[in-house]
N, C-alpha and C positions, 0 to 999 in steps of 0.2 A: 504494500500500500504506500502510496507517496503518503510525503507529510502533510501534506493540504488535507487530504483524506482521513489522515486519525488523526487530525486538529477537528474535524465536522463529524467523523465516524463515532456515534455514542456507544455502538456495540464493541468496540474496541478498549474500555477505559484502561485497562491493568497494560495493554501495550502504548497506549498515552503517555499513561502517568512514565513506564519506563523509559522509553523513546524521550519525554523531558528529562529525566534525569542524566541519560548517558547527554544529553547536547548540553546542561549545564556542568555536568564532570568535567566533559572534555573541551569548555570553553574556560573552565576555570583551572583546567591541568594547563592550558596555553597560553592564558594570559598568565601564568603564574613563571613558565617556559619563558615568556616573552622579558620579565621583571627580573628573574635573576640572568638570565646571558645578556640582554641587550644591554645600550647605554644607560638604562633608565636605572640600573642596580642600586645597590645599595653608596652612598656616600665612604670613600674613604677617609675616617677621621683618627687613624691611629698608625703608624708603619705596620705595626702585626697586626694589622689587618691582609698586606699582601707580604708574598714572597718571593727574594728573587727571580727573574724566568718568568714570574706573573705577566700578567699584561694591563693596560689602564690607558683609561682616555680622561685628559682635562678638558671639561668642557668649553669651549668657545667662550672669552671674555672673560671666565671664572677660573677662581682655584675650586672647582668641585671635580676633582677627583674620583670617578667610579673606575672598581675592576670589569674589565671585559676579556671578549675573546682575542687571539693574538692573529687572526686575520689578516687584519689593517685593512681590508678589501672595502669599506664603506667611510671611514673616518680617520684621522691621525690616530694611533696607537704608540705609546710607549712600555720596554718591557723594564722592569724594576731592575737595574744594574745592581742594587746593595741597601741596605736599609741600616739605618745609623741611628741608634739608640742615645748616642751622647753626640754633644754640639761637636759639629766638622766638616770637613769641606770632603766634596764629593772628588773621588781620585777618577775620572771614567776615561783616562787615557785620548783624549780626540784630538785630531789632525784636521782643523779646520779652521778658518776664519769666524762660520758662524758660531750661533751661540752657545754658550759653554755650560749655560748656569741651570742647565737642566735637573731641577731636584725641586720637591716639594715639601716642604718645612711644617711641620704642624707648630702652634703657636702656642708656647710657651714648656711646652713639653721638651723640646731640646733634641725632639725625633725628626731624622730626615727620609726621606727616598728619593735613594740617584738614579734618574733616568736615563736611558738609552731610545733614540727614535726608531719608530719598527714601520720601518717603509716597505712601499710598495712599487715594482718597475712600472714607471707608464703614467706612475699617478705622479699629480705636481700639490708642492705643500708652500704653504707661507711659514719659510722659517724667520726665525726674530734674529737679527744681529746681534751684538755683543749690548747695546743699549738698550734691547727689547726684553717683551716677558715671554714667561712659557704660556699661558693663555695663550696668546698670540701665535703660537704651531697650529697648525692645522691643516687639514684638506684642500685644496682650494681648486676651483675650474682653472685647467692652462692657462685661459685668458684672465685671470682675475687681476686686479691690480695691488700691487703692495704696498701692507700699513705703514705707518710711519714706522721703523726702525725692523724694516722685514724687508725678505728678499724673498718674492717665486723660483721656486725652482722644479726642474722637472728631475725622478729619480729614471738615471740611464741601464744602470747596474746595480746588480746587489750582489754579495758575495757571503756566504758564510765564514770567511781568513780574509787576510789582508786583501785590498783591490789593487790593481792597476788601474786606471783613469789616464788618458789620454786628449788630446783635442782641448777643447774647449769646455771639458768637465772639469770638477773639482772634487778630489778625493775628501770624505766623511768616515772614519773609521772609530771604534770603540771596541775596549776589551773586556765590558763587563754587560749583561749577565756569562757574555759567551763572545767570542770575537764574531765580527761582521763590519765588513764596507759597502760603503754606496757611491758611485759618481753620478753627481749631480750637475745639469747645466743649468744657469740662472735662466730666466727670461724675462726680455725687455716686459715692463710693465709699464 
């Protein structure tokens, strides 16, 4: 029987009443699915909250911190290079002009988490210069134009070990959660 049918079908009631149930289980098993992998998760508000190797997206304009999947295929993603329990500076070995101050500080606790970016080939991000924030990372269309103290770039290569970058790229490399390079070409904005 379609569902139009045991929605009007009275001789039907006990296959009703079940047939609602399994559509409200299985709307509520998936929006439930939907809460904890997507961006919408939970708030990261403690370092042991994630773990090295994790993955995490900062929301656009905010420090709101949620853990996600390590994808990167819809948004910037960063994976947790180290988490710092006492005040310190983040060691993440990188080879690059851009920005370096990748790390998110909870306030007053004295806890940090050093980041690493977890790019994607193809996809272009606004990263922050040396004068920018980390908010300011993110996804962005090829064409978009860049923020004040950011540079579009497009990722050329990625590499699990050291890259080689050639042309008019620019090598990106980090050694922690786990080594990886990327060559990146800017683009005019």
């Amino acid at each position: 029987m379609s569902e139009e049918h045991l929605a009007t079908d009275r001789s039907a009631p006990g296959r009703l009443a079940a047939s609602a149930v399994l559509t409200v289980t299985a709307c509520a098993a998936a929006l439930g699915l939907i809460a904890a992998c997507g961006p919408a998760g939970s708030p990261i508000t403690r370092a042991a909250d994630v773990s090295a190797g994790d993955c995490l997206t900062v929301r656009d304009g905010l420090f709101d911190a949620r853990k996600s999947d390590c994808d990167g295929s819809d948004r910037a993603t960063f994976y947790v290079a180290e988490s710092l329990s006492q005040r310190g500076d983040c060691d993440l070995d990188t080879s690059s002009y851009l920005f370096e101050g990748m790390s998110l500080d909870f306030d007053g606790t004295g806890e940090k988490l050093c980041l690493t970016p977890n790019l994607t080939v193809s996809h272009c991000y606004q990263v922050p210069l040396p004068a920018g924030r980390l908010p300011d990372f993110r996804q962005v269309g090829c064409d978009a134009r860049a923020a004040q103290s950011t540079v579009v770039v497009r990722l050329v290569e990625r590499a699990e070990s050291d890259v080689v970058c050639t042309g008019d790229t620019m090598k990106w490399s980090f050694t922690k959660p786990a080594s990886i390079g990327y060559c990146l070409r800017e683009l005019d904005s």
